[in-house]
ZALO-212224 format. One record per residue: x, y, z of N, C-alpha, C in turn; residue in three letters. Coordinates in pm, whole numbers, plus 32768, in hexadecimal, padded with zeros to 4 digits. Layout:
% residues N
XYZXYZXYZala ...
This chain:
% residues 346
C05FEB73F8AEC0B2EB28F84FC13DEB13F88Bunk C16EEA9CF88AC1BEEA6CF8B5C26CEA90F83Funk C2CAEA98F88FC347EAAEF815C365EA5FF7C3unk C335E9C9F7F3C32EE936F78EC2DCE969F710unk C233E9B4F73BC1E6E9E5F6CDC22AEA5AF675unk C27EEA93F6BEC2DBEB04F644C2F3EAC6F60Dunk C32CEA56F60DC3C6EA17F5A3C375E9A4F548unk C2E1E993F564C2BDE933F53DC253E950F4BEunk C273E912F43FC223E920F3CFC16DE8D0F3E5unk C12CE8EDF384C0B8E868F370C0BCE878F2D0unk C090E80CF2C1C0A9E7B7F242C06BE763F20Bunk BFC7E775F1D8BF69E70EF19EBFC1E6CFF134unk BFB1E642F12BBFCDE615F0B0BF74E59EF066unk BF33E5AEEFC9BF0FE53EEFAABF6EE4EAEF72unk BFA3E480EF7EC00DE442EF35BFCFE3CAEEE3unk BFA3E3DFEE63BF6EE3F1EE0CBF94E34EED94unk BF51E316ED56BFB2E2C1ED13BFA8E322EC97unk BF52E35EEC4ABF88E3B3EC11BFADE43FEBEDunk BF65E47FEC70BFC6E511EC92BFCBE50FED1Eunk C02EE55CED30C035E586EE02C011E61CEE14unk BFB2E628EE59BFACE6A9EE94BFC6E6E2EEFDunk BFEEE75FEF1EC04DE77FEFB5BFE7E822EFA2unk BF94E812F035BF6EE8A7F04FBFAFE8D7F0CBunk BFE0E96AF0E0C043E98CF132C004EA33F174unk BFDCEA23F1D9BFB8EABDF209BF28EADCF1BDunk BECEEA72F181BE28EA54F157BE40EA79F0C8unk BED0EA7EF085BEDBEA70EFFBBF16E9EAEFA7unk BECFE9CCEF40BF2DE962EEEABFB2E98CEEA7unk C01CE945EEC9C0BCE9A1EEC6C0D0E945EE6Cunk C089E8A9EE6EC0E1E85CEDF2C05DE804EDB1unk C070E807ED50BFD3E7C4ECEBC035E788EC89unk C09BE704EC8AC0C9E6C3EC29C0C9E648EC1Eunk C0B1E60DEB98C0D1E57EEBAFC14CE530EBCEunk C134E4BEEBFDC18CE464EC5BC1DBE3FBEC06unk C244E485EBD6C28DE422EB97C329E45AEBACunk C365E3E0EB87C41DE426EBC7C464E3DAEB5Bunk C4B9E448EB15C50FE3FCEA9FC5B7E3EBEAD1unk C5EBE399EAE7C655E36AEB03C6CAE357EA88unk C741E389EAB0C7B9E343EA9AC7B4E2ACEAA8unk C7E6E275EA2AC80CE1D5EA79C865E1D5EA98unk C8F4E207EA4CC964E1F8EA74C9B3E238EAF2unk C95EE295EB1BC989E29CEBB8C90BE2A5EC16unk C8ACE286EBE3C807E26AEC48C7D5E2F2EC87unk C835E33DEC2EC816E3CFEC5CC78AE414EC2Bunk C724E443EC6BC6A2E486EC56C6A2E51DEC04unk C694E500EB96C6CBE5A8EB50C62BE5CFEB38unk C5C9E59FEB6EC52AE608EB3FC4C4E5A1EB6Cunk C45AE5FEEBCFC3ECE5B0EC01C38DE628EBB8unk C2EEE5E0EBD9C28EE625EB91C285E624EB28unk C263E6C6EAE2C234E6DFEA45C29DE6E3EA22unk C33EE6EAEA65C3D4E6ECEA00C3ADE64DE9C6unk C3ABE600EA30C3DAE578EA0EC36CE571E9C7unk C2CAE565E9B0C254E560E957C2ADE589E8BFunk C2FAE5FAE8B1C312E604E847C369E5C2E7C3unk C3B6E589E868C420E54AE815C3E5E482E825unk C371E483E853C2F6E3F5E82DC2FCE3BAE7A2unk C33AE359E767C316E310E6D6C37FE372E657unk C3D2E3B8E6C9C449E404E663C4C7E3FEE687unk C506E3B4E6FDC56DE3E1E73DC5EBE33FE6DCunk C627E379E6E2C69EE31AE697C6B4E2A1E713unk C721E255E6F9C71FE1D2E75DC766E201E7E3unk C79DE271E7F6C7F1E273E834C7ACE299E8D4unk C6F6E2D7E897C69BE319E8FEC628E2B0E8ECunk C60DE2C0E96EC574E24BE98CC52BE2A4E9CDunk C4A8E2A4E991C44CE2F5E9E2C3D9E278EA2Funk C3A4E27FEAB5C382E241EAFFC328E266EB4Eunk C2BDE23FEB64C249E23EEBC4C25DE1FDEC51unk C284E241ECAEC2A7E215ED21C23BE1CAED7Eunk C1CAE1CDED56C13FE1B6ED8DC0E9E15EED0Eunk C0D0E0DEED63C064E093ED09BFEBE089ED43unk BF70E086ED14BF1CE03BED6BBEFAE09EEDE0unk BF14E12CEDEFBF00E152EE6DBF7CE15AEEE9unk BFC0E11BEEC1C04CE0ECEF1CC0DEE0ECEEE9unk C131E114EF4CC1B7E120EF13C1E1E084EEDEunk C23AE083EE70C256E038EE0EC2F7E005EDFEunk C2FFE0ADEE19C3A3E0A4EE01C3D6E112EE71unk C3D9E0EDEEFFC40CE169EF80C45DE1ACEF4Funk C4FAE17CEF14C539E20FEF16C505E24AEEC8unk C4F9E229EE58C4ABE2BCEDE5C42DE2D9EE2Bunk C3D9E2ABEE72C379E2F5EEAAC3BDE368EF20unk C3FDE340EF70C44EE3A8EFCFC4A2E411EF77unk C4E4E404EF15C504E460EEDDC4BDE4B2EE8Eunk C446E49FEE56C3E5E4F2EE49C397E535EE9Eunk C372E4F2EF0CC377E56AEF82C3B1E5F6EFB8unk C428E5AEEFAAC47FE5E6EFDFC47FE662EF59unk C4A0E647EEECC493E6AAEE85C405E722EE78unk C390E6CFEE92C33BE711EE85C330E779EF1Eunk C33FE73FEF82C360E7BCEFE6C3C1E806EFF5unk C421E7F2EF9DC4B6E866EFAEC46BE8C6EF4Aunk C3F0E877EEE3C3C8E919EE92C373E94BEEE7unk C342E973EF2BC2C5E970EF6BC301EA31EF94unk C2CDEAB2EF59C32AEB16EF18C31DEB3DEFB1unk C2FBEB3DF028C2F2EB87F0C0C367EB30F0E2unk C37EEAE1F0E0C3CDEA64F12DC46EEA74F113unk C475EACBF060C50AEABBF037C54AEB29F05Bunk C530EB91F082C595EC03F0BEC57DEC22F13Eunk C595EB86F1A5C5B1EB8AF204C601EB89F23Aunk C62CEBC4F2ACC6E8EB91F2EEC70EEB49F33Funk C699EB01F363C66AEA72F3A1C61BEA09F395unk C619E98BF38EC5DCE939F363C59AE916F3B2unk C4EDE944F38AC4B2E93CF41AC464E89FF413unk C437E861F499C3FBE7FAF491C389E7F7F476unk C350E795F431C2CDE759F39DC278E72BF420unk C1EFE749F3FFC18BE715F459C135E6EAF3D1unk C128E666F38CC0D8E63CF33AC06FE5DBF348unk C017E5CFF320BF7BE59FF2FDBF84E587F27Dunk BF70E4F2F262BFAAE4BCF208BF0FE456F1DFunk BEDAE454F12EBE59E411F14DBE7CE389F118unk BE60E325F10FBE6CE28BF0F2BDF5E26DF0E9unk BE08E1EFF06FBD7AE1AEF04DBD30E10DF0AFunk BCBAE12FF0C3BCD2E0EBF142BCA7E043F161unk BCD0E021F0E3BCFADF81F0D0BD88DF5EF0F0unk BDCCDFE0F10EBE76DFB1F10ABE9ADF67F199unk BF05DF0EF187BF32DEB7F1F8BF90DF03F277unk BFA9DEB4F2B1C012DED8F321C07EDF1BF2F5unk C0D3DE99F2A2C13DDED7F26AC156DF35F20Cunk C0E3DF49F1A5C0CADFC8F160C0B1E02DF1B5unk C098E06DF22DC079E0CCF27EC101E110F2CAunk C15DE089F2BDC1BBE09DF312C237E0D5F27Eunk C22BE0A9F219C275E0E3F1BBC241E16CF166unk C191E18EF190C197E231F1A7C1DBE285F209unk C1CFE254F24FC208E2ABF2FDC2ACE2A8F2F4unk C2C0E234F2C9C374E26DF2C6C39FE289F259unk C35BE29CF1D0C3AFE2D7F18AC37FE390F18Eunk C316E3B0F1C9C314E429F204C350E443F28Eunk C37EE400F2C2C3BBE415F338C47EE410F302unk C496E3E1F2A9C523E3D8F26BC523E473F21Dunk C48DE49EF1CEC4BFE506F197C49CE59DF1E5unk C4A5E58CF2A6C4A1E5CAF2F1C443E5FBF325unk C3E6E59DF312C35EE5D1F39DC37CE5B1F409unk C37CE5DDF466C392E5D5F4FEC30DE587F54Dunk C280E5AFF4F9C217E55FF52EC1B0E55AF4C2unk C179E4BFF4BDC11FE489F432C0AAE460F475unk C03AE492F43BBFC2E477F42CBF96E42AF3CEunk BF41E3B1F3ACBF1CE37AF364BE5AE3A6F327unk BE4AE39AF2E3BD8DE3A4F2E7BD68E34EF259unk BD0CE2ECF261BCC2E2BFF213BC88E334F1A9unk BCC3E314F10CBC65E353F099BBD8E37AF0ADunk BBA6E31EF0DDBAF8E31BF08EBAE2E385F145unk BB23E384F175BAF3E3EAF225BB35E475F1EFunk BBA2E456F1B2BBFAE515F188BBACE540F14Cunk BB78E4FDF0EABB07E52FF06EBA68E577F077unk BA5FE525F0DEB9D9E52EF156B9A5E5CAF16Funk BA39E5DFF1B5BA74E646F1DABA9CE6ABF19Eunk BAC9E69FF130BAF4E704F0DFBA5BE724F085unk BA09E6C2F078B98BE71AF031B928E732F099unk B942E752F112B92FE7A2F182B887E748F1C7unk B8B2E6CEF1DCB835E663F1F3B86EE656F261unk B7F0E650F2E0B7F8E649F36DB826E5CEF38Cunk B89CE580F39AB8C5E50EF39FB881E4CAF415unk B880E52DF48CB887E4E9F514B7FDE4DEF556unk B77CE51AF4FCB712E4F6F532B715E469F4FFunk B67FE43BF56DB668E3BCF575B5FFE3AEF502unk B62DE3BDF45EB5A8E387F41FB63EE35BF38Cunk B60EE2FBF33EB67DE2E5F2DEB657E32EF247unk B6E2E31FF1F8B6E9E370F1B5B75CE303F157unk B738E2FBF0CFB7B3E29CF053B80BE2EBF049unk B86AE2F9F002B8B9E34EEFB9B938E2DAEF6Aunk B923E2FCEEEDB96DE2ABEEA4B9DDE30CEE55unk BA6CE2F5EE78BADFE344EE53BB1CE2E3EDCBunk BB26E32EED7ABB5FE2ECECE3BBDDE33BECBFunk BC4BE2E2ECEEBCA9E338ECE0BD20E2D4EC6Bunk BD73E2EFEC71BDBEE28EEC20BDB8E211EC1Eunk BE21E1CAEC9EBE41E14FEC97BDA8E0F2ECCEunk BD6FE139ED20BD16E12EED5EBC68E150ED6Aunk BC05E0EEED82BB7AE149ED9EBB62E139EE15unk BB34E167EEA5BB42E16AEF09BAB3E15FEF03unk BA4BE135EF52B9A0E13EEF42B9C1E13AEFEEunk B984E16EF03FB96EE15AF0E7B8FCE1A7F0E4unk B8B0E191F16EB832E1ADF1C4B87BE1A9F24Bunk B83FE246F250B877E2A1F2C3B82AE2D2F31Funk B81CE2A1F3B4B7FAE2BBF41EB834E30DF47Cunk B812E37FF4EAB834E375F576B8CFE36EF55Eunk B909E3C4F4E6B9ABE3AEF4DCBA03E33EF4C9unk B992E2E0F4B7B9FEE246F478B9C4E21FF3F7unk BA12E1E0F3C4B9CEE19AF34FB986E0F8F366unk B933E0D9F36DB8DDE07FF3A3B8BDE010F330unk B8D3E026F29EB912DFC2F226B91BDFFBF1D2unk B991DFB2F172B9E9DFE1F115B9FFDF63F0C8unk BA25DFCFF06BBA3DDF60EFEEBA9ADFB3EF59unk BB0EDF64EF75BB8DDFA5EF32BBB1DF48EEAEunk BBC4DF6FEE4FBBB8DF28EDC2BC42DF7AED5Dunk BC9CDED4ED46BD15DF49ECEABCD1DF56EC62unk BC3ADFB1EC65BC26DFD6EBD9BBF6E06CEBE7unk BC4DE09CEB90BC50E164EB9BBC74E194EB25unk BCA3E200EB1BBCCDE259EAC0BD71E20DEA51unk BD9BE1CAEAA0BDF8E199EA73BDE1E126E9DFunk BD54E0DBEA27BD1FE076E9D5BCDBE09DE94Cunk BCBEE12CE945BC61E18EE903BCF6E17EE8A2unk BD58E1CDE8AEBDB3E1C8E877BDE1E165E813unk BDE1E100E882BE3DE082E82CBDAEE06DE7E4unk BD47E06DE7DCBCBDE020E795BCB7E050E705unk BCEBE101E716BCF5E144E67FBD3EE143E667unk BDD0E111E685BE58E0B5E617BE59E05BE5F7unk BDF6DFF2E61ABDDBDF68E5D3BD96DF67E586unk BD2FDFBFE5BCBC85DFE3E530BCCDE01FE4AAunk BD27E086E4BABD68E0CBE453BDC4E06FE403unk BE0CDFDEE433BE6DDFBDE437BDF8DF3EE3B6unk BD90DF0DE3E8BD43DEAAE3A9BCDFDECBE378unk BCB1DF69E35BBC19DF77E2F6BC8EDFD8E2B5unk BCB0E014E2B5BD20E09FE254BDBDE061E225unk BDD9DFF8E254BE75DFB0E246BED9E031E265unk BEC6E082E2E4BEEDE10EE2F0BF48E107E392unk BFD2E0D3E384BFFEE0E5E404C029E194E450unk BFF3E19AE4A5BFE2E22CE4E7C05AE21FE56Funk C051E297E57BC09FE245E631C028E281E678unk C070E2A2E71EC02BE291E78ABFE9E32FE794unk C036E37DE77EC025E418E77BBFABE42BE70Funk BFEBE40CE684BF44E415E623BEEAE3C3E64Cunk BEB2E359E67EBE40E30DE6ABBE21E386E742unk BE55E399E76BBE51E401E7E8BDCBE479E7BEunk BE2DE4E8E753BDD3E515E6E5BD3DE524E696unk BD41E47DE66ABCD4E442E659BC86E437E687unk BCC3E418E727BC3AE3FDE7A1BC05E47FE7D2unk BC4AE4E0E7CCBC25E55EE7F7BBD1E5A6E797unk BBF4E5ACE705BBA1E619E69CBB11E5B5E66Funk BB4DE518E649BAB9E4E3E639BA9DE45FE693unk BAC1E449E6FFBAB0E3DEE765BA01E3F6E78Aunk B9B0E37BE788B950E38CE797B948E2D5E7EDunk B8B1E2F5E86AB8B4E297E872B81BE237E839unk B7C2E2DAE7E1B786E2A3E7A5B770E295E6F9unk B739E23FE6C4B750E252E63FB6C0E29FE5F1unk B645E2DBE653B615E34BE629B5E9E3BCE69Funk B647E438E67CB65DE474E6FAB612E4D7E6DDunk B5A7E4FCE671B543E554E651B4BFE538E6A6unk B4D0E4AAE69FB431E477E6CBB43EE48AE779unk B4DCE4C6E79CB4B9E4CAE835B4EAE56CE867unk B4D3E592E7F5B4D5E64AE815B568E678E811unk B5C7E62CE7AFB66EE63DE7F6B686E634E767unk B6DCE6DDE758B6FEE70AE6BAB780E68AE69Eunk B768E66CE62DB7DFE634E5F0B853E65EE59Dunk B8B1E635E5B1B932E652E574B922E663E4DFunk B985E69FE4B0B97FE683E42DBA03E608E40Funk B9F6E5C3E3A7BA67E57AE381BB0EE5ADE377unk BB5BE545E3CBBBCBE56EE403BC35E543E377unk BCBCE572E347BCF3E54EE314BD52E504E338unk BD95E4A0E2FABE20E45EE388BE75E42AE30Funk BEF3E443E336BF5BE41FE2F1BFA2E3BDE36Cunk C016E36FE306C048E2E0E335C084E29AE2B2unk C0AAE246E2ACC0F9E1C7E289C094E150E242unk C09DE159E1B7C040E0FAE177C078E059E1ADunk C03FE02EE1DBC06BDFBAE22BC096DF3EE19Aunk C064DF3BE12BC082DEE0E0C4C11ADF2DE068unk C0F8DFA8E02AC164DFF4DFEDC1E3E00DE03Aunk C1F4E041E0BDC235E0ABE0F9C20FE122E0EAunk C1D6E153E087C1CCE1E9E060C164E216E0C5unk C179E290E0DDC14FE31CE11FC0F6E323E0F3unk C06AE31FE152BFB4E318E10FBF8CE34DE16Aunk BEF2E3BEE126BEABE3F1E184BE09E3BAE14Dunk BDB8E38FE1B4BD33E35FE1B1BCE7E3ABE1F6unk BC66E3C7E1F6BC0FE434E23DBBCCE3C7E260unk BB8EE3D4E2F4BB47E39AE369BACFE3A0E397unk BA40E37BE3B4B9EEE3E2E419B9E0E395E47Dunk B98AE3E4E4ACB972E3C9E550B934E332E553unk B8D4E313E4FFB8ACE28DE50FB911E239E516unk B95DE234E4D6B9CFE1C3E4CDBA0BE195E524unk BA39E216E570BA64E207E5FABA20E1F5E66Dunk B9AAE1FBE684B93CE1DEE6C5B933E145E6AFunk B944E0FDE633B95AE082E63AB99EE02EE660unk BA37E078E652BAA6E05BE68FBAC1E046E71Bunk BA5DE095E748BA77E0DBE7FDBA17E032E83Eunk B998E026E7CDB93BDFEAE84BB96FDF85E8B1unk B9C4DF39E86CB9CFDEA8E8CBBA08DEFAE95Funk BA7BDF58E91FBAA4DF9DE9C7BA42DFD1EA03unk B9DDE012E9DCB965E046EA12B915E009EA62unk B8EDDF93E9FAB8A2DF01EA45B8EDDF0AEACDunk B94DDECBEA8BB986DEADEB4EB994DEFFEBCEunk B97BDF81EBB2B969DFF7EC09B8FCE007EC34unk B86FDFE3EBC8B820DFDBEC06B7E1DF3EEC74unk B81CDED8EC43B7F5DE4EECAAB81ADE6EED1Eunk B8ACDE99ED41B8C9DEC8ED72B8A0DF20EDEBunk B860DFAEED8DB7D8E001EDE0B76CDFB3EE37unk B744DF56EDD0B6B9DEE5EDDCB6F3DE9FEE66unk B763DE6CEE7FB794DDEFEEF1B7B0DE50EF50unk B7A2DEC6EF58B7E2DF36EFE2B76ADF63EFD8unk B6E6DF81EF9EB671DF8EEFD4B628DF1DF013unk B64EDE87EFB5B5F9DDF1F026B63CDE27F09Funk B6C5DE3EF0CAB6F3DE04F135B6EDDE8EF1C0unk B671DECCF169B66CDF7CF202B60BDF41F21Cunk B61EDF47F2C3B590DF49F313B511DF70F2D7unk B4BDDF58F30BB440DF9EF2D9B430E016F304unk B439E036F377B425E0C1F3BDB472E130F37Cunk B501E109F34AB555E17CF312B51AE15DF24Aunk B513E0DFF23FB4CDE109F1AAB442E15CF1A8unk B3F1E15AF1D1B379E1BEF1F6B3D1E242F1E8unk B43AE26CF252B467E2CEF23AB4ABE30FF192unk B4D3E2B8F160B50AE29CF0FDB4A1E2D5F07Cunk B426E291F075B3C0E285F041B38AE337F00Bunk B3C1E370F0ABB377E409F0A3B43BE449F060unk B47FE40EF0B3B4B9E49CF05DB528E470EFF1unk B4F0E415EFFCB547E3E6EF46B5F8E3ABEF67unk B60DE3BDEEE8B6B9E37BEEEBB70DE3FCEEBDunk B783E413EEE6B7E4E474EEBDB857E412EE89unk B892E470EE1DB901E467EDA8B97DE4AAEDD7unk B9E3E46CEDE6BA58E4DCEDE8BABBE47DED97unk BB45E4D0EDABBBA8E4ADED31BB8FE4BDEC83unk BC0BE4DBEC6ABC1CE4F2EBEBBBABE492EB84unk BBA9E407EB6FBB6CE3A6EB68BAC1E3E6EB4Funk BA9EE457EBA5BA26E46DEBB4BA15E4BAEB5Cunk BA5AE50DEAFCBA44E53FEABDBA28E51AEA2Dunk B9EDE4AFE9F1B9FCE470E992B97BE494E987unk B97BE4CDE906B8E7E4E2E8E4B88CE46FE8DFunk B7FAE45EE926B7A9E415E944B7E1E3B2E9B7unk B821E3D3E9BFB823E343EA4AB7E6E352EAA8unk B79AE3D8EAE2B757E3E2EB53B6A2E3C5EB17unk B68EE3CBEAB5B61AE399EA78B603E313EA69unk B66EE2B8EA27B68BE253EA3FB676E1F1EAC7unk B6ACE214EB1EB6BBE1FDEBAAB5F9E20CEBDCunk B5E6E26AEBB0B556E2BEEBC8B50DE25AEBC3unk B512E253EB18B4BBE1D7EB01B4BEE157EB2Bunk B54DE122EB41B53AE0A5EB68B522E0A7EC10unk B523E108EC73B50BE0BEECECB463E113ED15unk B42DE19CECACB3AFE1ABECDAB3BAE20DED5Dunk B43CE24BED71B45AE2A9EDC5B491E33AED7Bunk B45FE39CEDCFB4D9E3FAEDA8B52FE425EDA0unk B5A0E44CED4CB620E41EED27B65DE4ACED3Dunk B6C6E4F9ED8EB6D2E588ED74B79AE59AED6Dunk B7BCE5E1ED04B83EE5BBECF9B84FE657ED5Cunk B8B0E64CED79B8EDE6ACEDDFB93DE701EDAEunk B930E7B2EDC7B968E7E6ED85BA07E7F5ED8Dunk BA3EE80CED28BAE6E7D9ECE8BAF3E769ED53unk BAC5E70AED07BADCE66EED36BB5DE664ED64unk BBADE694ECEBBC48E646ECE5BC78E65BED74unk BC6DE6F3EDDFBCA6E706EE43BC35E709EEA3unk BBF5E6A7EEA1BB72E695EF41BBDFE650EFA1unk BC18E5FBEF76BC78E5B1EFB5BCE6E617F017unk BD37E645EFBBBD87E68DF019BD47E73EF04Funk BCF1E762F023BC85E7CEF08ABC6BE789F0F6unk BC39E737F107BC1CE6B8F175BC5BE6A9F1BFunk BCD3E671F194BD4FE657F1F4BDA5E6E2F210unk BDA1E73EF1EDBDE3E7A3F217BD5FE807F286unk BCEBE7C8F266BC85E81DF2EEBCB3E7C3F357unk BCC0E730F365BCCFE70CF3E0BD50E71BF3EFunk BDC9E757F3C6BE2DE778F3E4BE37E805F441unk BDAAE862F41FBDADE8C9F466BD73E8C1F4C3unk BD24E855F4C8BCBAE842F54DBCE7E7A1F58Aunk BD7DE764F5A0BDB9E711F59CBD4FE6C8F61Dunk BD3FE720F68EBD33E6E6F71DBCA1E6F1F707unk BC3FE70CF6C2BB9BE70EF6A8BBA7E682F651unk BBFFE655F5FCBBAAE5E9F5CCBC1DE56EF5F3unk BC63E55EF64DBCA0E501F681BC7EE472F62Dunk BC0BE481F679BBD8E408F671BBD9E3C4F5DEunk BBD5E44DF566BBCBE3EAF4F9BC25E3D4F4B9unk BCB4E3DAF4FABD5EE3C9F4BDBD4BE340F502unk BDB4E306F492BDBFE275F4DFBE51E286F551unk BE1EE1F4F5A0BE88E208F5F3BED9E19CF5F7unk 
């Protein structure tokens, strides 16, 4: 080990459109969502993460809370660099140091993103002090993180459902060989049950309770008995009578929202359908035997891997704690940087 390797950190990161994760020494040090509430009047950053989540759909005029990441991609650089930068000054090994040692990060991106989106990951982690950036394709970190042999020669799907984003690729021999990137994710799930609520209940919610919703009764089918998958019981939700003003609570079930969800669903699965026409034959055969993998948050929606099941006639296997396949992934090839070269972009 070299004295550069003393002084030098590693640093998986998923940078997330709606949480970022940072694993540090093969632990997760930061699991928050990606949000940064600002001062307007001096543009000053007073809370990233679950501070700023809290102060989401409550903060007076004087604070803006902001999603620095749309779509998979930075949105807004400085508030994305300053959330960086925030989320690694917590990072609890890093802060009672008496030197600021240099960042060696592996950084994952979704892998429809452009030139110039690649180049405004790399420097706003390079502004909030990495000394050297790694880039890696989602649907390859993920690969990886649910511990699938990337680099033999036979293919393998894996479809990542994460916020801004659904990532679907077919993975060969350490490259991704086709892909197919769609801005419909977890985000769309969201906005689908504030409009449904907004036009069958006259019930305006914000972003945090539809959040809620999708988690206790989000379904992506509307009978989840007939496919062996216990159902929720009916959710309660309070909000804003959209005709009165007055303060109303309506109870929910899972069907409803299962109704709500499909059209985003639909399109996740055509989607699936146009990235299976377009695999070779030789790697769909492969495909055929060992099915499709699930990662991201997104994947966790009750029935969607049944769903998926049924419509492509393959087997569907969600990966265990979806939410972090991504950055397990990217933080193994961070430890084994010079073994998988090949599958960081360059």
């Amino acid at each position: 080990m070299g004295l550069f390797d003393f002084f030098t950190e590693d640093i998986a990161i998923d940078l997330g459109t709606a949480n970022t994760l940072i694993i540090h020494n093969g632990k997760v040090v930061v699991d928050e969502p990606s949000i940064v509430a600002t001062e307007l009047k001096t543009g000053k950053v007073i809370a990233v993460g679950n501070k700023a989540r809290q102060m989401q759909g409550k903060a007076h005029k004087g604070i803006e809370t902001t999603r620095p990441l749309k779509d998979g991609v930075i949105a807004d650089f400085a508030a994305a660099e300053q959330m960086i930068k925030e989320f690694i000054k917590s990072i609890p090994s890093l802060k009672n140091r008496f030197w600021t040692p240099a960042l060696r990060m592996v950084i994952c991106i979704p892998s429809g993103i452009t030139e110039v989106e690649k180049r405004a990951v790399r420097d706003s982690a390079e502004i909030a002090g990495a000394k050297e950036v790694h880039l890696i394709h989602e649907p390859m970190a993920a690969a990886i993180g649910m511990s699938i042999e990337v680099r033999e020669p036979k293919g393998n799907m894996i479809i990542d459902i994460g916020g801004g984003t659904t990532e679907i690729a077919v993975l060969s021999l350490g490259g991704i060989v086709k892909d197919k990137s769609i801005k419909v994710a977890g985000d769309n799930f969201t906005s689908d049950i504030e409009y449904f609520m907004r036009k069958n209940h006259n019930l305006v919610i914000g972003e945090r309770s539809a959040e809620k919703i999708k988690i206790n009764v989000g379904s992506a089918l509307k009978d989840l008995r007939a496919n062996d998958i216990e159902e929720p019981e009916n959710w309660d939700v309070q909000g804003r009578d959209q005709a009165s003003g007055k303060p109303k609570a309506v109870s929910i079930s899972y069907q409803e929202i299962a109704g709500a969800l499909d059209a985003s669903i639909r399109q996740i699965e055509d989607a699936i359908m146009q990235a299976l026409a377009m695999t070779p034959p030789e790697l769909a055969a492969d495909i055929y035997k060992n099915g499709i993998y699930l990662a991201g948050g997104g994947a966790m929606l009750r029935g969607l891997a049944a769903r998926i099941k049924n419509k492509t006639d393959l087997p569907v296997y969600v990966g265990e704690d979806p939410l972090r396949a991504v950055v397990r992934g990217t933080d193994h090839v961070l430890r084994n940087i010079e073994e998988y070269d090949a599958v960081l972009m360059k």
